[in-house]
C-alpha positions as CSV (number, residue, x, y, z in Angstrom):
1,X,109.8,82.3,91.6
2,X,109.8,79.3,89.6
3,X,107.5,77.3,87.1
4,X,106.4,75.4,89.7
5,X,105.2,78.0,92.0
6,X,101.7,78.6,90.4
7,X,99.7,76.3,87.6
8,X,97.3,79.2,86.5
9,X,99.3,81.6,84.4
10,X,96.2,83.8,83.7
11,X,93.7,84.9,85.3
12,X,90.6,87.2,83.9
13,X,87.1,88.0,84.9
14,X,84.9,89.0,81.9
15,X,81.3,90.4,80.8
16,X,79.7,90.0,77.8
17,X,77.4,92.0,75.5
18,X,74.0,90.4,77.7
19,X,76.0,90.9,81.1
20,X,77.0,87.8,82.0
21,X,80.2,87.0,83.8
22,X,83.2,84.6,83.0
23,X,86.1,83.9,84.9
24,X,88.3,82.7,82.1
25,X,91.8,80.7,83.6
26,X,94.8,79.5,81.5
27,X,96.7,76.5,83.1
28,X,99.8,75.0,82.5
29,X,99.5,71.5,83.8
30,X,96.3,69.6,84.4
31,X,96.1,68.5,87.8
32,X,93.5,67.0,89.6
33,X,91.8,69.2,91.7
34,X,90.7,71.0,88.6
35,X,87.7,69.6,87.7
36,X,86.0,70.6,91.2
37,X,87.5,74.0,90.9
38,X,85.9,74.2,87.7
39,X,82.6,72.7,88.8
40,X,82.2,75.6,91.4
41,X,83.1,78.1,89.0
């Protein structure tokens, strides 16, 4: 395993008090396929 392997460090899926759902993701580099991954979130 290196630093390199994977860009997410953390990944959580998460409810709040009126039920809805996040899925909450920590990155270390930007790259550029994350704004679509974030658009279909």
């Amino acid at each position: 395993m290196t630093l390199d392997d994977k860009v997410s460090i953390l990944d959580l899926k998460a409810r709040d008090p009126q039920n809805r759902r996040y899925n909450l993701e920590m990155q270390m580099v930007a790259t550029a396929s994350l704004t679509p991954r974030l658009l279909y979130y």
